[in-house]
N, C-alpha and C positions, 0 to 999 in steps of 0.2 A: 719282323711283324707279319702279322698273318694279312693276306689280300685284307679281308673286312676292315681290319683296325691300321692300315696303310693307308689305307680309301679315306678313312675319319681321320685321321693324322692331318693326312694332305688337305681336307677341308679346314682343320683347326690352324695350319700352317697357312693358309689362302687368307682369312679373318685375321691371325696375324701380322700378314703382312702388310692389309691394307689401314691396321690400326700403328703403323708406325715399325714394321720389323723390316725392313725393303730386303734385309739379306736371306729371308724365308721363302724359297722358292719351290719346296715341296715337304713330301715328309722325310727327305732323308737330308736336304738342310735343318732343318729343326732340330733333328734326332743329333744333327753333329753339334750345331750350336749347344746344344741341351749340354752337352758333354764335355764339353773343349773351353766354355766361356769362367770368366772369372766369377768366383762366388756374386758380385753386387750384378753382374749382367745376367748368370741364371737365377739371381731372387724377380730381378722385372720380369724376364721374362717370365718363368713360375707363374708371377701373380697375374701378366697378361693373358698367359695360357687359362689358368682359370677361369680369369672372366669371359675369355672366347670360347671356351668349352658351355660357360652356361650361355652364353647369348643363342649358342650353337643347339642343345637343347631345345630354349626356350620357343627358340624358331622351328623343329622338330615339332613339339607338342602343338604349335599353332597350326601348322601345315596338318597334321594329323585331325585337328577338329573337324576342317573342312569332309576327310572320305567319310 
């Protein structure tokens, strides 16, 4: 991964972990879990990545209103 999308990795892994992944402790556990896990443990995760990616976002756009 390039430094920029490491950096976002590691914060989508951070949201992760505090929504229930305890074994998510950066982006390069993610990137192994993503990989290694049985099909039903990478559809959760998938779908939790998802929604932390938009929560992730959504908090982006809000922070941004403020400058």
């Amino acid at each position: 991964l390039a430094k920029k999308d490491d950096e976002y990795v590691g914060y989508l892994a951070a949201v992760l972990r505090v929504s229930g992944h305890a074994e998510l402790t950066d982006a390069r556990s993610l990137d192994h879990r993503a990989r290694t896990s049985p099909l039903n443990v990478y559809l959760r995760l998938s779908r939790d990545a998802i929604n932390a990616a938009s929560w992730l976002k959504r908090y982006v756009e809000a922070a941004g209103e403020d400058e």
